[in-house]
N, C-alpha and C positions, 0 to 999 in steps of 0.2 A: 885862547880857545881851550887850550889845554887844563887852564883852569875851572871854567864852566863844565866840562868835563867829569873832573876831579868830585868837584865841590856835586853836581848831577849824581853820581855813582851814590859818593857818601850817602846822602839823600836818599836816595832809593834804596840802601842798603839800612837806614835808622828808621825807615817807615817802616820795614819788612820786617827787621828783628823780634819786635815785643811779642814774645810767646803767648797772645789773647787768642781766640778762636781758630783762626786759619794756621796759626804758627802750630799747634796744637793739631790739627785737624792732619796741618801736612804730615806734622810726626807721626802721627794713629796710622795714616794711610801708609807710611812707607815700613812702618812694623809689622802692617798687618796684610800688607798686599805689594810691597817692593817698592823699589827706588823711582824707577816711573810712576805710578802714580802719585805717590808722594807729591815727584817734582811738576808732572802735571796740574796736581791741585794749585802748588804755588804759583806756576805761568797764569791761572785761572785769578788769581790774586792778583797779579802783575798787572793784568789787563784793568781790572780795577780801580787800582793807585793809579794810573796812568790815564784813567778816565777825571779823577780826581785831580791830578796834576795838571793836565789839561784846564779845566775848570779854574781851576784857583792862578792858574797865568792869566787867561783869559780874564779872569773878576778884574785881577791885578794890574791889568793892563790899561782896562777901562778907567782907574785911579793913579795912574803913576805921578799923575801933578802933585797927586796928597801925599805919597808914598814918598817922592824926593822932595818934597816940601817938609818932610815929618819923620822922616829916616832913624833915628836917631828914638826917637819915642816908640818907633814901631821895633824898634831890634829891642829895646827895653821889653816889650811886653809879649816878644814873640820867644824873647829868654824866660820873662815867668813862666810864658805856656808848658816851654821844653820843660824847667824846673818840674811845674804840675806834675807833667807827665810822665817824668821819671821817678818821681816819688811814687805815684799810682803803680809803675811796672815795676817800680823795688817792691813794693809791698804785695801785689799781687802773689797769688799761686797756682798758675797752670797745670802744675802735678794734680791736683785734683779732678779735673775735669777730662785726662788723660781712661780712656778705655784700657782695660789688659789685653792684649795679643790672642789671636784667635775669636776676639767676639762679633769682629765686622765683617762682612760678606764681599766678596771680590767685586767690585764693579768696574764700569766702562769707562775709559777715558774722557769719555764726553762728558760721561755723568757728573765724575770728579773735575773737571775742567769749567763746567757752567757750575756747578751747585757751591764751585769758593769763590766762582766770580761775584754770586751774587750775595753770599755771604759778607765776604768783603765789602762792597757796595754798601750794604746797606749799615756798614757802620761810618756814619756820618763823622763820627770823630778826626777818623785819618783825612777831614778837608782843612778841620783846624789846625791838624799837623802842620798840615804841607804851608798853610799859613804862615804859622809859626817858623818852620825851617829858612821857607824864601825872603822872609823881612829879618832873621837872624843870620841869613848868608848872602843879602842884599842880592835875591840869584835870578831877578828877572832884569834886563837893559830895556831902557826905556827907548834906543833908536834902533837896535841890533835884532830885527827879530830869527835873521840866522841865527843867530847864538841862543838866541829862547830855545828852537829848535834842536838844536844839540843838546842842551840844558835839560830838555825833558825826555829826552831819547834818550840820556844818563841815565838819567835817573829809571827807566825802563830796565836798561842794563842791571842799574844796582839792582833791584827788585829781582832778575834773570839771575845773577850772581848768588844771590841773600840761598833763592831757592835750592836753586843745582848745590849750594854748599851745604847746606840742611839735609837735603834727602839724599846726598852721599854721604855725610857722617852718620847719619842714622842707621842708617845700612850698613855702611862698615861696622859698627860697634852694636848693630841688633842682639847678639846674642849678650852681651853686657850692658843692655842699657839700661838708666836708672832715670825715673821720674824725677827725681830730687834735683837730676842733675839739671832741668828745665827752671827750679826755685833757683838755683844757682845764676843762673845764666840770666833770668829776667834782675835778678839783683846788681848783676855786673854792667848791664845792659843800664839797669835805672841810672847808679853812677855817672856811666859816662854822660845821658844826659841831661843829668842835673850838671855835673863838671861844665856843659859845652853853654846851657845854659848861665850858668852863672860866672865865666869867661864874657858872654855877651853883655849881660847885662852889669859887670864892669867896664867893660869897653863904652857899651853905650852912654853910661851914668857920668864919665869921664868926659867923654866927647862933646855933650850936653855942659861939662860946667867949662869946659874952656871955652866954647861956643859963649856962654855968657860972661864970658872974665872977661 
């Protein structure tokens, strides 16, 4: 259990990180109006992934014949995905779309809490993520649906964690912060998942030809 756990967190914590809109959005709010909102807007996000996550178990569940019939093909293409996608978040630059401090107006908790939920939401991308993550970390059981549930309640965590770490670095380091350092970080971010991707997609490429030796 402890593993589904683990492997849940990471999860929630590699959906959360890509500095695209809400990563961005939390930073803005927590420079420009504190560390709670910030971390509210993220919780607002969390809810989101986790509507998402929800979704892509349940699709997943409905196919697990295909999915353990085909394991091995699906972790291959769930590693090009991540590859994709960390090339995309390497190459990206969120510094650009970052506001200067002082231009946005204090708002409501609520406001910030719905208006990243639906933000998030409506970028359909993060269901091919979560795709891609759970046939690259084989993280749905086909008889255990206790552990589904732990499984996604992780990854809820990770998402809880990603936040609360973001909008208290932020805030600690408000008066030094640098745009650039967000090109930084989607860079290091892209890395690792091209690395995790292409880990998998040796493994899987491997396991495919002994399978046929």
């Amino acid at each position: 259990m402890l593993d589904i756990v683990l492997k849940g967190i990471l999860i929630g914590i590699l959906v959360s990180a890509p500095m695209g809109p809400i990563g961005v959005l939390c930073v803005q709010r927590t420079l420009n109006e504190g560390r709670a909102h910030g971390f509210i807007s993220g919780l607002g996000a969390s809810l989101s992934d986790m509507v998402y996550a929800c979704i892509t178990g349940l699709g997943i569940s409905f196919i697990l014949d295909f999915i353990e019939a085909n394991h091995h093909p699906l972790q291959i293409a769930g590693s090009i995905l991540l590859v994709a996608a960390g090339y995309y978040i390497y190459k990206s630059n969120p510094a650009r779309t970052l506001k200067k401090q002082g231009e946005a107006k204090q708002s409501p908790f609520w406001q910030d809490f719905v208006s990243s939920f639906f933000i998030n939401l409506a970028n359909i991308g993060i269901l091919f993520f979560f795709i891609a993550m759970f046939a690259r970390f084989n993280f749905i059981d086909p008889v255990d649906s206790t552990k589904n549930f732990v499984g996604i309640a992780s990854i809820g965590l990770g998402t809880i964690i990603w936040w609360l770490a973001v909008s208290t670095v932020v805030d600690k380091v408000r008066n030094r912060f640098n745009p650039r350092g967000l090109k930084i970080f989607n860079n290091i971010l892209g890395v690792i998942l091209i690395v995790i991707g292409l880990v998998g997609l040796l493994t899987g490429t491997v396991s495919i030809i002994e399978h046929l030796a």
